[in-house]
Each structure stands twice: as structure tokens, then as C-alpha cells.
C-alpha positions as CSV (number, residue, x, y, z in Angstrom):
1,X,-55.5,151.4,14.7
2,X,-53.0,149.1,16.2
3,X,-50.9,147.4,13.7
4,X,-47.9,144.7,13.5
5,X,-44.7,146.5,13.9
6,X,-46.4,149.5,15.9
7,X,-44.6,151.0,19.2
8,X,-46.1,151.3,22.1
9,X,-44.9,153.9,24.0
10,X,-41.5,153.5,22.7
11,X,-41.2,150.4,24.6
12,X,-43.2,147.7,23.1
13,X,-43.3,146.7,19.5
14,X,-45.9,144.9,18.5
15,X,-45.5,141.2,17.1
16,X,-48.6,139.4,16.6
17,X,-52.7,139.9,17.4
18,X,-53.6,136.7,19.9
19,X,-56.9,137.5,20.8
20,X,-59.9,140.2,20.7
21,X,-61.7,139.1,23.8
22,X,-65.1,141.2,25.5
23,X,-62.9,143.9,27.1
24,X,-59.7,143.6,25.3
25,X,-57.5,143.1,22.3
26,X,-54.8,140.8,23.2
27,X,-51.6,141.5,21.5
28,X,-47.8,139.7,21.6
29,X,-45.0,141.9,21.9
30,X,-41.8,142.7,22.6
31,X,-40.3,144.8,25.5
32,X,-37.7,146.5,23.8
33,X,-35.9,148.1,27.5
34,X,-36.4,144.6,29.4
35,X,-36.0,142.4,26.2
36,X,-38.8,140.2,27.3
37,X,-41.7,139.2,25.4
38,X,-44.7,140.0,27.0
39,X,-48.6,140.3,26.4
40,X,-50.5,144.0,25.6
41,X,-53.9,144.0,26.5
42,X,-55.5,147.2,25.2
43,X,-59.0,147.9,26.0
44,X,-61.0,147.9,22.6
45,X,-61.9,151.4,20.9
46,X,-65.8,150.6,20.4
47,X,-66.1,150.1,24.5
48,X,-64.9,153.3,25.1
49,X,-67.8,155.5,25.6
50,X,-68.9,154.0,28.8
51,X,-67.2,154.8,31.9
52,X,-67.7,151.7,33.6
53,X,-65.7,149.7,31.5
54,X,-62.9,152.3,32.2
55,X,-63.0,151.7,35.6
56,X,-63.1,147.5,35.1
57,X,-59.8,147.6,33.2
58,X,-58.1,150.4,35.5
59,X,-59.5,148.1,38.0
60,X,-57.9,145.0,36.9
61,X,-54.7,146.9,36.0
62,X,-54.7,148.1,39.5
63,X,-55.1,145.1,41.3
64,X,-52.3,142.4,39.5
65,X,-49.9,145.1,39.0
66,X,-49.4,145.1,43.0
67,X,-49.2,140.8,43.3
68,X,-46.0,139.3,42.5
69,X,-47.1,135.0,42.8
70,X,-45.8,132.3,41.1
71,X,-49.5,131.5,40.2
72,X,-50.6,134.9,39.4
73,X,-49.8,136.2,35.8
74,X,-47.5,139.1,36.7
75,X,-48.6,142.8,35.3
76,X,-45.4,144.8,34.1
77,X,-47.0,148.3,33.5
78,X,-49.7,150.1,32.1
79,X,-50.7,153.4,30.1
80,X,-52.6,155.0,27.2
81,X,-52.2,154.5,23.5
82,X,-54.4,156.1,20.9
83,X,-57.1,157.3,23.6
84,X,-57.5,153.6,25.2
85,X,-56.0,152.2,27.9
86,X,-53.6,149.1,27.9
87,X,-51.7,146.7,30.2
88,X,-48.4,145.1,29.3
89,X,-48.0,141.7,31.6
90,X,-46.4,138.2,31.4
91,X,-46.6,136.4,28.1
92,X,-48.5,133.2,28.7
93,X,-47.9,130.0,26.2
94,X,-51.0,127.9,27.4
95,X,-54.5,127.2,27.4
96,X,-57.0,128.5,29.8
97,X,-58.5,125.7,32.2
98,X,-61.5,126.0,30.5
99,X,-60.1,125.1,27.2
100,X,-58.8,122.2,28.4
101,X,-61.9,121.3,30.1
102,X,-63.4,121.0,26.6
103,X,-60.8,118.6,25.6
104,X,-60.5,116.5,28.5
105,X,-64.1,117.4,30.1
106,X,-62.7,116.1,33.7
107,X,-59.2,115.9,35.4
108,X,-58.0,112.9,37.4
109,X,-57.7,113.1,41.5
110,X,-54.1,113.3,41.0
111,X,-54.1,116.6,38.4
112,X,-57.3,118.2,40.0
113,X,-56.0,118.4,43.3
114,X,-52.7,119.6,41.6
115,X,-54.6,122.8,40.1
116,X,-56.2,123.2,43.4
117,X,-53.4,123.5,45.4
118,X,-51.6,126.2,43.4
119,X,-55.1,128.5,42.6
120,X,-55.4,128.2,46.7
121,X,-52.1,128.9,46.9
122,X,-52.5,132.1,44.5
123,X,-56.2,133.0,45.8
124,X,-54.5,132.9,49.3
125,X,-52.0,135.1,48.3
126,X,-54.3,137.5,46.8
127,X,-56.3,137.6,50.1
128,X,-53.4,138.4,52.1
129,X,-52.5,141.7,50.3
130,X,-56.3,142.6,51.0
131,X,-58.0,142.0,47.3
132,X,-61.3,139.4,47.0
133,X,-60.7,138.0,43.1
134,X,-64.5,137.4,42.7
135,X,-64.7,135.9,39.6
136,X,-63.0,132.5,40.0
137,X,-63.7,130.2,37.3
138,X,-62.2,128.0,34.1
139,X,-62.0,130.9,31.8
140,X,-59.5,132.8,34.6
141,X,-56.9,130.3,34.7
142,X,-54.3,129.4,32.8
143,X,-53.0,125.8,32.5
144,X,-49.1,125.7,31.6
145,X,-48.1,122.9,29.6
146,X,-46.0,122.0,33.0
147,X,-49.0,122.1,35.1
148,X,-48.7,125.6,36.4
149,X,-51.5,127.0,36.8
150,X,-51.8,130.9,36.5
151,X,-54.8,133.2,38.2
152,X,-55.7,136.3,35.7
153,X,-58.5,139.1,35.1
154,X,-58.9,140.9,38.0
155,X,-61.8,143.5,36.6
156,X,-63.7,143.5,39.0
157,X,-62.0,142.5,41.8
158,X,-62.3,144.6,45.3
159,X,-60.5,145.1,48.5
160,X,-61.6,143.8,51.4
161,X,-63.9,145.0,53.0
162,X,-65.2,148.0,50.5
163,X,-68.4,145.7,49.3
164,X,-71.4,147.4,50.1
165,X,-74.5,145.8,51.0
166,X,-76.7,145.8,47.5
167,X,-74.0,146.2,45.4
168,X,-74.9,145.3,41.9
169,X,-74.0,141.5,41.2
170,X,-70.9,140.7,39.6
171,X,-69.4,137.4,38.6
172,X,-70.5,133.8,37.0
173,X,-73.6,132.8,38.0
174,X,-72.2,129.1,37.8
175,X,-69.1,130.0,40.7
176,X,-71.0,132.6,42.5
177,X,-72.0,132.5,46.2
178,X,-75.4,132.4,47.4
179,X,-74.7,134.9,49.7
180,X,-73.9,137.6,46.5
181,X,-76.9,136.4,44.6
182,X,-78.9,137.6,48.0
183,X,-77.3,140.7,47.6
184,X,-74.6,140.9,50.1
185,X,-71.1,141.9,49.7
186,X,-68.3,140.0,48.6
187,X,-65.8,138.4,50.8
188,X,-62.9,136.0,51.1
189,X,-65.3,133.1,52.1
190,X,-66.9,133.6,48.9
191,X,-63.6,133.5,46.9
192,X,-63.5,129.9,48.9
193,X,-67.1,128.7,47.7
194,X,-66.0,129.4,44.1
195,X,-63.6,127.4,44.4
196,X,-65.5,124.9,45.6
197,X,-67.4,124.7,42.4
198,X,-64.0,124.7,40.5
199,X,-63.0,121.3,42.3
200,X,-66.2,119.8,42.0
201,X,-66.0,120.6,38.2
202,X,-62.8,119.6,38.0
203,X,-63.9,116.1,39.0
204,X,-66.9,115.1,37.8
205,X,-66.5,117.1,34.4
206,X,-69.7,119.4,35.3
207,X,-70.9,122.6,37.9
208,X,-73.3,121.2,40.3
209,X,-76.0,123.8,39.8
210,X,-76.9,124.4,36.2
211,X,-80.3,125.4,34.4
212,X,-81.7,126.8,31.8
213,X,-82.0,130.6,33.2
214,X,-79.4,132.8,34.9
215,X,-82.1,132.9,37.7
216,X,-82.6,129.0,37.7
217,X,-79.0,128.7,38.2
218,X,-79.8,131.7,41.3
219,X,-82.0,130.1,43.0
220,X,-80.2,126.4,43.4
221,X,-77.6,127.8,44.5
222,X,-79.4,129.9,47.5
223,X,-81.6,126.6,47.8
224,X,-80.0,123.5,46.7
225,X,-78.3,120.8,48.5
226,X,-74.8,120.1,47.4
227,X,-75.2,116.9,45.6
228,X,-71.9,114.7,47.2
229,X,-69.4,114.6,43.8
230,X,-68.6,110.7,44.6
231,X,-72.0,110.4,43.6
232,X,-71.2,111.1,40.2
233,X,-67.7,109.6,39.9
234,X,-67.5,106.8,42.5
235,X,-63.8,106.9,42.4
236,X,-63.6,110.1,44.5
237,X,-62.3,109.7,48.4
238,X,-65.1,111.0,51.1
239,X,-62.2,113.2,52.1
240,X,-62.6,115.1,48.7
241,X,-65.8,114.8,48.8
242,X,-66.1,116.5,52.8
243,X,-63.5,119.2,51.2
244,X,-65.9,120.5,48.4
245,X,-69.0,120.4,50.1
246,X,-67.1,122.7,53.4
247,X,-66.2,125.2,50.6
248,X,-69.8,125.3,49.2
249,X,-71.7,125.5,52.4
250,X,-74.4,127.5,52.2
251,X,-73.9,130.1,55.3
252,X,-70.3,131.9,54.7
253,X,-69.2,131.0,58.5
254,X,-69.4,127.2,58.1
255,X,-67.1,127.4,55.0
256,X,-63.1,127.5,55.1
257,X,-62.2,130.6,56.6
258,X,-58.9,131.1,54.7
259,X,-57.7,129.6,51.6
260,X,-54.9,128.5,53.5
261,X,-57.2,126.6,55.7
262,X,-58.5,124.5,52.4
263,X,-54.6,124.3,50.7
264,X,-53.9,122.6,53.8
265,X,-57.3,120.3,53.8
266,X,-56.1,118.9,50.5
267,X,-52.8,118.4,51.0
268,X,-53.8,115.9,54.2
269,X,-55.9,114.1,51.7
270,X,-53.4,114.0,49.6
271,X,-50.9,112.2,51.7
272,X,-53.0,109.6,52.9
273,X,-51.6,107.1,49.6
274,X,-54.9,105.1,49.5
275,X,-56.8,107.8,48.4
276,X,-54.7,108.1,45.3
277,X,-54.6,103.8,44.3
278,X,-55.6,103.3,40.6
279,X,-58.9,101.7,41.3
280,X,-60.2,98.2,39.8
281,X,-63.3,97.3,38.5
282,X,-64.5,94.4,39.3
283,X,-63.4,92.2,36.3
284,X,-60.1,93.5,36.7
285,X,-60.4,92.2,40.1
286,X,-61.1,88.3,39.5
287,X,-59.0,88.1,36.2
288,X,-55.7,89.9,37.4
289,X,-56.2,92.8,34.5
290,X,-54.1,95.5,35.1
């Protein structure tokens, strides 16, 4: 049993418990070669009897310890202690997205756009050194209190191009393409339609498909129309609005082909400065009301 005061390996001493989560127990520590303070997260001893949950978390270590992004919490090094396996990685003082969600339920243009031009940034990133996240949602991010925004769990992550055809499905029903609930393989484009869904949540403080089933959720996402997120919050440009639904197009092909290719997309709406005017209502209007 890990306790407070415990080394790791000789290397990291063990300061505080932060979290038990579904795969992990989340410990603060300190790095007693580098002197930094950074996060062990050790796979928890009752999961250890099944071999797929081995492979997740060597998966995940696998994956982030070869990415090195400002938006991507960084992975330091990995072993084995007391029969389970762990990962030591950058200390994050935050909430997740997702938290902060709850609190605030939606972000303004301004901030959304913000977060979604450094997870593009990151997802791009990831992309380029041949990994599909596939599991892009509130819960994976973390929101700095300066507005950073940092991409984490990787478990079950691939490389591209290794999805096979049938491959059990994996991921949040709420962020996950149509084309993986049909049973094909993952791929950068639907990397790009969750975060489609991100943005639109973002904005309008809600996931456009929702139900009261898993399979509900399943099948409006193969079959539904994208309903327009001005709809919802008026206050949203078209241009946002024409972003988000490219992302979340049905057939892979018609979406952004790069994550590059929608970073770029919001930064043009970005810098046209009308989109981005406080807007008045219209007693604000006649009376002068700021």
C-alpha cells in the first residue's frame, strides 16, 4: 500500500493522495533527482487481474511520454511499484474543463475560441507524430488558471492507421463520430468531429446529441442533423456557427482535414473584430445602457 512519505523507485517521494480516479490513483510528489514536483499516477491494485487494463495504461504511458507540447501535459517516466504500473508526469494546479463547465455551464466567444485554438493546436500536434487521441472531451482537459489549456489521458489512443475495421468501440458516446459508432476505424477526421462537439458545448453550455440511452445518443449522431448553435445562443457569428457544423459533418471527407485546417478557420473568425462586439439588447439600444 502506497503511503505519505513512500519512495518510489528511489526517485519520487510521495507527498499527498489527489485523486483515485477509474484507472488510477493520483498522487503528488516530489522528484528527488530533477527537484520538481510532479504527478504519480499508479494504476490501482483491485484492476489488476485484467489484462486489458494493463495494456490501456501502458498505452497511455506510451503515447504522452513521446509528445513534448505546450498543451499536452508532459509524461516524465514510468515503471513498476508494488506489482502495478505507474506514470510520473507534469504536476497540474487546475481544474479539468469539465469542472469548470459545472460552474460556469458555458464560455463566452472570446474564452471558447481561446480553448479551441490551443486543444487544435495540441490535437494537431498529436496528429503529426502519428497518434489519433480518440477520446476528446471536458474530462481530458485541463483549464489553467492562466487559460492554458492542457490535453491528457491517452488510454486508448492509437497510431494512425492501425484501426481495424470492427474494432470494439471506444470513447464517449457524447464526442464520438458517427463513423466509429458504425464500426469503422478511428481517424484524424474523427479527432476533428469531437472537437466539434467540444466547441459547440463550449457555447451553448450543452452536447447537441443527448438522450436517455447510450444507443439513443448512437443513433442521433449517425442520423441527426446538426442543429445550428446560434440557434440556441443568438449571440454566436454564422462564422462559428459554419466552423462547428464543418467539424461535425456527418461523412469524414467533408470535415476539416487537419486540425491545422480548423486552428486556422477560427483564427479568421477571430480577426474579423465585429464578430467579437459586446452585443445589446434591445433596451440597451434605445436607452444608451451600457
Amino acid at each position: 500500500m502506497i503511503k505519505i512519505g513512500d519512495r518510489v523507485d528511489e526517485r519520487y517521494r510521495i507527498v499527498s493522495r489527489i485523486a483515485t480516479g477509474g484507472m488510477a490513483d493520483v498522487y503528488e510528489a516530489n522528484d528527488l533527482v530533477t527537484r520538481k514536483v510532479v504527478s504519480l499516477k499508479i494504476m490501482r491494485s483491485d484492476l489488476l487481474n485484467d489484462e486489458r487494463n494493463f495494456e490501456r495504461f501502458s498505452n497511455e504511458c506510451e503515447a504522452a511520454s513521446s509528445l513534448n507540447n505546450p498543451n499536452i501535459v508532459r509524461v516524465y517516466g514510468r515503471g513498476v511499484v508494488e506489482g502495478r504500473p505507474y506514470m510520473a508526469s507534469e504536476y497540474i494546479k487546475g481544474q479539468t474543463l469539465r469542472e469548470k463547465l459545472r460552474f460556469q455551464v458555458a464560455l463566452n466567444l472570446s474564452d471558447a475560441c481561446e480553448v479551441m485554438l490551443q486543444l487544435t493546436n495540441g490535437i494537431d500536434y498529436i496528429h503529426k507524430h502519428g497518434i489519433i487521441h480518440r477520446d476528446i472531451k471536458p474530462e481530458n482537459l485541463f483549464y489553467l488558471s492562466d487559460g492554458t489549456v492542457k490535453i491528457t489521458d491517452f488510454g486508448i489512443a492509437s497510431p494512425v492507421g492501425t484501426a481495424k475495421e470492427g474494432d470494439s468501440i471506444q470513447g464517449t458516446i457524447f464526442y464520438c463520430a458517427p463513423e466509429i459508432l458504425m464500426g469503422s476505424p478511428a481517424e484524424i477526421t474523427s479527432d476533428i468531429y469531437s472537437m466539434g462537439i467540444l466547441f459547440y458545448e463550449l457555447l451553448t453550455g450543452r452536447v447537441p446529441f443527448d438522450g436517455k440511452t447510450p444507443e439513443e445518443v448512437a443513433v442521433k449522431q449517425i442520423k441527426h442533423h446538426l442543429p445550428e448553435p446560434s440557434k440556441l445562443v443568438p449571440s454566436i457569428p454564422k462564422s462559428i456557427d459554419r466552423i462547428i457544423i464543418t467539424a461535425c459533418r456527418k461523412r469524414p471527407e467533408e470535415r476539416y482535414q487537419s486540425a491545422l485546417e480548423m486552428h486556422d478557420a477560427i483564427l479568421k473568425a477571430m480577426s474579423d473584430k465585429e464578430n467579437f462586439k459586446e452585443k445589446k439588447g434591445l433596451i440597451s439600444k434605445i436607452f444608451g445602457f451600457k
